[in-house]
N, C-alpha and C positions, 0 to 999 in steps of 0.2 A: 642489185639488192631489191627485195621487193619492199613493197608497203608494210607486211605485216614484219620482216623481219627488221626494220629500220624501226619497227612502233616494239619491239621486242629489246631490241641496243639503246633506245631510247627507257623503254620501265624499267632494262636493268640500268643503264647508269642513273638515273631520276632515285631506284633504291639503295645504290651505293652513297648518293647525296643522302638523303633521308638516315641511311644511319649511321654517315662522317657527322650530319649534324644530333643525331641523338647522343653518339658517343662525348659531341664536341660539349652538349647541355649537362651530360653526366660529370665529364671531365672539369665543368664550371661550378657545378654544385658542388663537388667534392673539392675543387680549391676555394669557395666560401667557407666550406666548414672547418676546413686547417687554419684559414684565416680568423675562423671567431676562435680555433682553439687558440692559437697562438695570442688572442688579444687577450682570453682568459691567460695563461699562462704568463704573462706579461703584468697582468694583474698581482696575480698571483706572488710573482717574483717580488714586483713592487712595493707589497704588505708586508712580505719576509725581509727585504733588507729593511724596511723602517724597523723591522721588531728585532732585526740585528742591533740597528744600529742603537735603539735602545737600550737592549740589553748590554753594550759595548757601554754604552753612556752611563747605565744602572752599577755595572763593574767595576768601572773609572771611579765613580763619583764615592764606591765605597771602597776601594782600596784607599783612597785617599783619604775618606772618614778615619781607616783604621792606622793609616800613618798619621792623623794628628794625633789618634786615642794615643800612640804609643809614644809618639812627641809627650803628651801631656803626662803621660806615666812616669818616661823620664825626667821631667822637669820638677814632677814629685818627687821620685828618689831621689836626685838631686837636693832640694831643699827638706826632705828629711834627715840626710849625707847631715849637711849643713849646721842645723838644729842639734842633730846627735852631737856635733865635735865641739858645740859652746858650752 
């Protein structure tokens, strides 16, 4: 093998490096970016279940309201029941 054909196997392998590592810098850019999406998304989730879980707490909190109204309703008919039979 001569010189220039050893300096030939040598620039082609030297540019099959050059672009395993350009591809390998692409391939790293492009897994940062799934990674900041995914931290948004994670964000994101996080805001929604607090504003579930609010809302699950806002529904509790007035079903309940409206089971005392209807306790207190009853307890009024009741003591009108009451009133009327004396």
């Amino acid at each position: 093998m001569t010189n220039e054909e050893m300096q030939q196997v040598i620039e082609g392998m030297l540019s099959v490096q050059r672009e395993l590592q350009n591809r390998q810098l692409a391939f790293m850019d492009e897994l940062e970016a799934m990674k900041l999406n995914i931290q948004g998304l994670i964000h994101v989730a996080a805001e929604t279940n607090v504003k579930f879980e609010r809302l699950v707490g806002y529904s509790i909190n007035r079903e309940r309201d409206s089971l005392d109204i209807q306790q207190d309703i009853l307890d009024l008919k009741r003591r009108v029941t009451q009133l009327e039979q004396r």
